[in-house]
N, C-alpha and C positions, 0 to 999 in steps of 0.2 A: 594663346601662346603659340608659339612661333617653335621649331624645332628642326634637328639636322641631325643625323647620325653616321660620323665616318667611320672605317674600319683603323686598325694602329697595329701595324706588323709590330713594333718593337718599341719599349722606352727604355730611354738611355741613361743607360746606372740603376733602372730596377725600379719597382714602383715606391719604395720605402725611401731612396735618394732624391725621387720628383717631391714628395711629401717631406720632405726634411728642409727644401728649399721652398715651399708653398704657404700661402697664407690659405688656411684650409676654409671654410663656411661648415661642411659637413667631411665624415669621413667613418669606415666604417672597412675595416682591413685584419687578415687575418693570415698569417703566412703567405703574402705577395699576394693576395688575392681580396679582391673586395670591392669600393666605390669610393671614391675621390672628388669631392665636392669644391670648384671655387665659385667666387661670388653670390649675388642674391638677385634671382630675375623676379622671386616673388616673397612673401610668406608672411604666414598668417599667425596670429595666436588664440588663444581659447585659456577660458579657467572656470574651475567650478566642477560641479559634478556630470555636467557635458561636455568637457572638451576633449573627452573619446572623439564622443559625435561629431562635434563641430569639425574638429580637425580633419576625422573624413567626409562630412560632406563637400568644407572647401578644396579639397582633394578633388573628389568625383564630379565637381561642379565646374571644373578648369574643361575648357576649350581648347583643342590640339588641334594644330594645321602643320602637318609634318608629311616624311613620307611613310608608307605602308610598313610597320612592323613584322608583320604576317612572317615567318620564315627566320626573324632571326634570333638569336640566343638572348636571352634575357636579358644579359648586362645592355643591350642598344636599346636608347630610348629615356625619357624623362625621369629623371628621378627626385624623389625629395626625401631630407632627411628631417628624422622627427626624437624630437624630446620633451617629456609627458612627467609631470610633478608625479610625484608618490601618492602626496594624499590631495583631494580635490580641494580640501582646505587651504592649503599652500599660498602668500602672499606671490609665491613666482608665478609667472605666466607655461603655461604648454607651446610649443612652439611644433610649428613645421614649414620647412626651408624649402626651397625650389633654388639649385645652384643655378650659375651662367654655363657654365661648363662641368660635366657629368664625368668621369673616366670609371671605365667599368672593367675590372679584370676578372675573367673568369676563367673554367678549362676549356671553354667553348673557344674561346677568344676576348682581345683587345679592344672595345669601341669606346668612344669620343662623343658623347652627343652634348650640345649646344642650344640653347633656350634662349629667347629673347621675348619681350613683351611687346608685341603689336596686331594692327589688324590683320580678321583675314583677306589674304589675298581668292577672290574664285579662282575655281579648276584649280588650288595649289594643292588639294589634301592628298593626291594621290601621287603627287612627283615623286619619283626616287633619285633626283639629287637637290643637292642643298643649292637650287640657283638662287642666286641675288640674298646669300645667307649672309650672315657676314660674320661669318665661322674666326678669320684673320684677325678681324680685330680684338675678339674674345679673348684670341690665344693672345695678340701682342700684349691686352690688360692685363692678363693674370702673368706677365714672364714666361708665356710657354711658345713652341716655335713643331711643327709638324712638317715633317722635307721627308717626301717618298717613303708615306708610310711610318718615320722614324719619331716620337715624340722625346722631344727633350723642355730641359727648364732653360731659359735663354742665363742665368746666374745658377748656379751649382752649388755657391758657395752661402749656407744657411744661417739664419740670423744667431746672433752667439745668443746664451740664455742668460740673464744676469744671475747673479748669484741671491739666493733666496734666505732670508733668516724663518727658523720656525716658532711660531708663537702661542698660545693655548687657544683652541676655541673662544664657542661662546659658554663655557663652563668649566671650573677647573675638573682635572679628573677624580677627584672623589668624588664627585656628583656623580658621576658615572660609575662606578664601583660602588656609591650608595641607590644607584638606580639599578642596577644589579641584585644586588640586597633583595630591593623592592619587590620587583621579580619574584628572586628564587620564591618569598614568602606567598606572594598569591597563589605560585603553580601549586605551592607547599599546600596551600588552600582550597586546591582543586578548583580553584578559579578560571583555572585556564590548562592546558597542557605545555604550552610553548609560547616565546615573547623574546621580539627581535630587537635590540636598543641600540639606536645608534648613537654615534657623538662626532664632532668635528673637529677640528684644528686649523691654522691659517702659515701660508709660508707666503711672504710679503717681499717684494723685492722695490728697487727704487725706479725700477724703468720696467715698458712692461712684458710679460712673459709672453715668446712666442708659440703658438700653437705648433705649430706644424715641428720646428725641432724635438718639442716632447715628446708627440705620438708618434714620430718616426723613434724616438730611445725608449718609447714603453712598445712599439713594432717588434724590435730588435731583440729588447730583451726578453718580451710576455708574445712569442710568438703563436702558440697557442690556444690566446686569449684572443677575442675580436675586439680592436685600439677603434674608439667612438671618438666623435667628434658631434655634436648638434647644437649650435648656437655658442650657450656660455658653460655650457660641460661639456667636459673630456676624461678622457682614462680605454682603457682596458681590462674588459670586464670577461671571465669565464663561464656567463651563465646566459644560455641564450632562454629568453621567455617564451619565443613562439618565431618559427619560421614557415611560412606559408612560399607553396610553388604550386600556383594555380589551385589543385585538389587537396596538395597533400602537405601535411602538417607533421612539423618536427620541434620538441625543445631538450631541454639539458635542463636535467635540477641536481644544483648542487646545497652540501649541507650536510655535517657533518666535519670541522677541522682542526687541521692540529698543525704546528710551527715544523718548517724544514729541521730546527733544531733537532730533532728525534732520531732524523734519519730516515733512510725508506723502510728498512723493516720497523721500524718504533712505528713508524708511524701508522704504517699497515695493521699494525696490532689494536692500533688504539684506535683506527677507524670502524676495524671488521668485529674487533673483539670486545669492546668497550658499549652496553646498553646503552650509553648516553648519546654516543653519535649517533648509533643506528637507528636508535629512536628517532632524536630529530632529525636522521633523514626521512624517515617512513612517513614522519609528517608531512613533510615535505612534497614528499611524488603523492602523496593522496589527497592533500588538498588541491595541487595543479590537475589532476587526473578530476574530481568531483568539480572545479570549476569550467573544465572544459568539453566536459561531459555534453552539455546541452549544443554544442554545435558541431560536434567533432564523432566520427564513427570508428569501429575499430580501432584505438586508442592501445594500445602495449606498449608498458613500460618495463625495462630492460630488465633481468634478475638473473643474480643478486646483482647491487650494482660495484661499479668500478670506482679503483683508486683513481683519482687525477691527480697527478705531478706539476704543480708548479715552481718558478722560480723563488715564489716567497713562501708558500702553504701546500698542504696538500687536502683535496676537499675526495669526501665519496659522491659519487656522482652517477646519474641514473639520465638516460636516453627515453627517451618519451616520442612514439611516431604514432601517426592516426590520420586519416582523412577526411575533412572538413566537411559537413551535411547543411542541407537547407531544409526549410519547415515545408512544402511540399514541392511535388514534382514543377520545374521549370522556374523556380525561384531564383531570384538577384544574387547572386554571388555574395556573402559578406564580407564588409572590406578589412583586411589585414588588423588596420585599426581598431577595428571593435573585435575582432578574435584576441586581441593583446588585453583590450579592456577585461572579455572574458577569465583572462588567464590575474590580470593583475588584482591585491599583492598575495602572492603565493606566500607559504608558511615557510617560503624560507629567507623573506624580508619582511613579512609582520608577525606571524604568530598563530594557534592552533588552542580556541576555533578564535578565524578570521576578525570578527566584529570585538569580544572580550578584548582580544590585541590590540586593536589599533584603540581601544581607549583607553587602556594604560601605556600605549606607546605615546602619546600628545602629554598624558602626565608625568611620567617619569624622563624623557625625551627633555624635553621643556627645547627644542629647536626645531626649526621650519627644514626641514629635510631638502625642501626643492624641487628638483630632478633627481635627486639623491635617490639610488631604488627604485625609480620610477623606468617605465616602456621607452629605452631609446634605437634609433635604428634606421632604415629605411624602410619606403615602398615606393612602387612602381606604377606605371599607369594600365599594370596588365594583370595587377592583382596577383603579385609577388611582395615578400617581405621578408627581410631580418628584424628582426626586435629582440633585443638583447633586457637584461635590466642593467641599466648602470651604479656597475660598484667598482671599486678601484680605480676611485677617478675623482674629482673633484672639479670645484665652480668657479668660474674666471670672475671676480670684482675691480671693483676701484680702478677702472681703465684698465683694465688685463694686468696690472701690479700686484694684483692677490690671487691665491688659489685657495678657495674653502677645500679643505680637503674632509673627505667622510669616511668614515667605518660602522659598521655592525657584525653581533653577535647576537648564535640562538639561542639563548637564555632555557635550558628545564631543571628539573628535579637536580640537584647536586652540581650544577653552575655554582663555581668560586670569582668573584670581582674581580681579584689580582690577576688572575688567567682570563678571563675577558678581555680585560683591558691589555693584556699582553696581546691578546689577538686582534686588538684595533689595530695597534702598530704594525702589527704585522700585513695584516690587509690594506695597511696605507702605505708601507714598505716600495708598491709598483710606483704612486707617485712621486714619494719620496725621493725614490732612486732618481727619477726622470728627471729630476730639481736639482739633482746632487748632493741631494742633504739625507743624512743619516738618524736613527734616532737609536 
């Protein structure tokens, strides 16, 4: 693989107006900041219960002939975005993307890097410029144009969205309010402590939905939330699973919610004050905490934790930092990808204890989840990483004319149906909005 990395004093209209006019491949943004993915110079898929693995070994197994990285900030340099099923069962594939063109916004700076598939040239690994790249034609494929430092989209003006009708899943909702049911009665059984159900829905339109419009109106609105893009899922999700920067290790676990309707004191009462939330959060950060236990040192997670305010819910929410260890002195770095495998699925998308959950999630569920829940995000070739889990967001079918849209709830002791399923819609609500459809 072939690569180039330029510097980008300024883009024009902001990076959420580039992305609004963009057919995106990957995308991974969080209040103007983030990674911007077009085209496919490579990518791979993986399924089953190795395509942690797989995924990063074809990762670490790619060949770079570029110039020296040494010196500069993170965002420069190859990147690939990745999206990982939930459960290894999954008829879907794992995917991980390598764009043509990289755009990296960070506080460090603006860079551009550019991927092509060819041999190497000798004596090229060390050039610091992009000679005989062909950086130009990248930019003219994708609509983008670079003049003195200044990145703009050569059209401005973003594909219109068509209008979406909504239609039921693959189950009406009493299945879901009788899966519920199900639930409360096992926890009731000391079967389990906690158990996460999800369900879906479909909004269909006649022509197909463009990416890039949506996640630039779920940008705007769910700023933040980090707006994903990887393959055939999209959304913006508020729960990052694992962020790696070289050494050091960061996540977010959220769990614990309750509808904007309440208000911000209602709803503060009923995060901080209410057993039920606080329970299933406490699930929550001590299952992420005991699974990342084995690779991870110094681990603290935040107390008590925090309200988070969103535009549709409000979740309690707990910061999680730590620094990534190896099994002895002088050992291989592990890659990003498999610190994610470690962390995945937290009790706050299956259930507590882990194994009981996910088999009454496959029975009472009765649908293939996907990517749904599942490790979406980026990594780098320097052993950096976002991985988010993807929720509030939904699966692109039938030639981009469908969007599965998904939800779930923590299901424990005194879970009622009627308010679960009130809180599916509500955590479909960012989709929804982005569609223009109401429910």
């Amino acid at each position: 693989m072939r690569f180039c990395c330029v510097a980008v004093d300024r883009i024009h209209g902001g990076l959420v107006e580039l992305l609004a006019a963009a057919q995106p491949s990957g995308a991974w943004i969080r209040q103007e900041q983030g990674r911007l993915g077009l085209g496919v110079a490579a990518q791979t898929s993986a399924s089953g219960a190795d395509r942690f693995a797989d995924l990063a070994h074809w990762w670490d197994s790619l060949s770079w002939q570029g110039p020296s990285l040494d010196g500069l900030p993170a965002g420069a340099g190859p990147t690939a975005f990745s999206s990982i099923t939930y459960s290894s069962d999954s008829s879907s594939a794992s995917r991980l993307i390598l764009p043509e063109l990289i755009l990296a916004v960070t506080e460090q700076g603006t860079w551009l890097t550019g991927v092509v598939v060819s041999e190497p040239e000798s004596g090229s690994a060390e050039k610091p410029a992009a000679e005989g790249f062909p950086l130009d034609q990248l930019l003219q494929k994708h609509g983008l144009r670079l003049d003195d430092g200044a990145l703009s989209a050569l059209s401005a003006s973003p594909a219109a969205v068509p209008q979406a009708q909504l239609h039921a899943g693959t189950h009406p909702e009493q299945h879901y309010m009788d899966a519920v049911e199900a639930g409360v009665a096992a926890i009731g059984e000391r079967r389990l402590e906690k158990l996460v159900l999800a369900r879906d829905a479909v909004a269909a339109a006649e022509a197909p939905l463009p990416p890039g419009p949506l996640l630039a109106r779920l940008t705007r609105d769910y700023s933040d939330c980090w707006t994903y893009r990887a393959g055939d899922v999209l959304g913006a999700t508020p729960e990052m699973l694992v962020q790696v920067r070289g050494e050091e290790l960061f996540a977010r676990v959220l769990a614990g919610t309750v509808d904007r309707s309440l208000g911000e004191q209602g709803a503060r009462v009923q995060l901080v004050e209410n057993p039920k939330q606080r329970n299933e959060h406490t699930l929550a950060v001590e299952s992420l905490l005991e699974q990342l236990a084995p690779v991870s040192a110094q681990l603290r997670a935040q107390t008590p934790p925090a309200v988070l305010e969103l535009p549709n819910v409000y979740h309690l929410s707990t910061d999680v930092t730590g620094r990534l260890s190896t099994a002895e002195e002088g050992a291989e770095p592990i890659s990003p990808l498999l610190v994610a495998e470690r962390a995945h699925p937290t009790a706050a998308i299956c259930g507590t204890p882990t194994a009981t959950a996910a088999g009454l999630i496959g029975a009472l569920e009765d649908i293939d989840r996907g990517p749904f829940s599942g490790p979406v995000g980026w990594v780098d070739t320097r052993g950096n990483a976002d991985v988010g889990i993807a929720l509030r967001g939904g699966v692109l079918e039938n030639e981009d004319r469908q969007l599965r849209l998904y939800a779930g709830c923590g299901i424990v002791a005194g879970s009622e149906p009627a308010s679960e399923l009130a809180e599916t819609w509500a955590k479909m609500r960012p989709m929804l909005g982005a569609l223009g459809l109401k429910r």
